[in-house]
C-alpha positions in Angstrom: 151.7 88.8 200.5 155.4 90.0 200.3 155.7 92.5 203.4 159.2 94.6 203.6 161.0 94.7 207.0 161.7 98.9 207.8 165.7 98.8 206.7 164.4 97.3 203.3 162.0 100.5 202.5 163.4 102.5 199.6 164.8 105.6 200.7 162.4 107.8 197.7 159.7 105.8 199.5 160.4 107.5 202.7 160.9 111.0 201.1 157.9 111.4 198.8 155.8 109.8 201.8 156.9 112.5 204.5 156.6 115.2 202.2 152.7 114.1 201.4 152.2 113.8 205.2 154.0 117.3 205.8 151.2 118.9 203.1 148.4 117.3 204.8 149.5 118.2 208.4 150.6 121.9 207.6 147.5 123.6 208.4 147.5 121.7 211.8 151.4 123.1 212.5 152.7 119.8 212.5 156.1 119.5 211.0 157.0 116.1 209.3 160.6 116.2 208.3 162.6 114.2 206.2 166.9 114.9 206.7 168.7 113.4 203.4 172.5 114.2 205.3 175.6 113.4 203.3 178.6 112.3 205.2 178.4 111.8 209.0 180.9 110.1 211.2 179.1 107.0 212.9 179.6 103.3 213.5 177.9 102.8 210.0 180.9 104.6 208.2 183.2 103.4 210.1 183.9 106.4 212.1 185.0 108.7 208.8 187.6 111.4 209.5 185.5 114.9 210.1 186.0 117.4 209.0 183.9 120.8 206.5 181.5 118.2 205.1 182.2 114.8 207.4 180.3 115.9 210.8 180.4 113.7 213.7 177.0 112.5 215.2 176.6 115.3 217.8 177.8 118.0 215.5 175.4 117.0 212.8 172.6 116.8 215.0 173.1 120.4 216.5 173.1 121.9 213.5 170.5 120.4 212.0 167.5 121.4 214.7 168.5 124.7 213.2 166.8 123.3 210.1 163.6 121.8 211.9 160.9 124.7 210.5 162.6 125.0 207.0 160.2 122.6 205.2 159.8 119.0 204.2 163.0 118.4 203.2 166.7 119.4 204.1 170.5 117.5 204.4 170.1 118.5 207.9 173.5 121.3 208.0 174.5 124.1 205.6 177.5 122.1 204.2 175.8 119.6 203.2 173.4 122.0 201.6 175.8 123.9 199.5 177.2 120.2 198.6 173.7 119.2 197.1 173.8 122.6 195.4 176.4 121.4 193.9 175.7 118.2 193.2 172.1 119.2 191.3 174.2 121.3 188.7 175.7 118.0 187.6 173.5 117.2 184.3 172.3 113.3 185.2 173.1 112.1 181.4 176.5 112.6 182.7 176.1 111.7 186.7 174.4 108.4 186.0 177.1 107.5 183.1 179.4 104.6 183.3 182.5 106.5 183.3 181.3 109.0 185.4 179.9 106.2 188.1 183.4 104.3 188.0 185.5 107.9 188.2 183.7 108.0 191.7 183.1 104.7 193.1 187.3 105.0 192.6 187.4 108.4 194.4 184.8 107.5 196.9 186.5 103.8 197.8 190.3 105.9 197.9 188.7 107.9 200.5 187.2 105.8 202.4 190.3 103.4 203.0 191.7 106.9 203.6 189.8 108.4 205.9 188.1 105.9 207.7 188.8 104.2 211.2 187.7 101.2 213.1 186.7 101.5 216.9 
């Protein structure tokens, strides 16, 4: 039997799995919550400059207990929100199209050599 150890489960996994438990537990108040954040500064991204959409650990947590009774799902702070707003207008025939993918893996590597620092 092939078992999975926890950092290897898919992130969709995880999502469609605490949105089923959310539904089943809603009539007993229970909130199950899944936070799908964007950029936050932490050892894991090497500390990326903050700044409107970058939070750091503590400012991304604060905001996001705001967000705690909203529903199953939420990036966890409103800029991140308006970000995946955003995002979702992007038709995926052109977000998951080789140009389009190597246009921001470009952008996305500039900015991190950029804007990230090592501590």
């Amino acid at each position: 039997m092939y078992s999975r150890s926890p950092e290897q489960i898919h992130p969709a996994f995880v999502c469609t799995f605490s949105k089923a438990l959310q539904e089943e537990y809603r009539a007993k108040e229970v909130i199950i919550q899944v936070l799908t954040p964007y950029a936050v500064s932490t050892a894991m991204t090497k500390y990326l400059n903050t700044n409107v959409i970058t939070k750091t650990a503590d400012e991304f947590v604060q905001e996001s207990l705001n967000y705690v009774t909203i529903g199953g799902e939420t990036c966890g702070c409103l800029a991140h929100e308006i970000l995946a707003g955003f995002l979702s207008l992007i038709p995926a025939w052109a977000f998951y199209s080789g140009a389009f993918q190597r246009l921001l893996l470009t952008h996305y590597v500039a900015y991190l050599k950029l804007n990230t620092k090592v501590r």
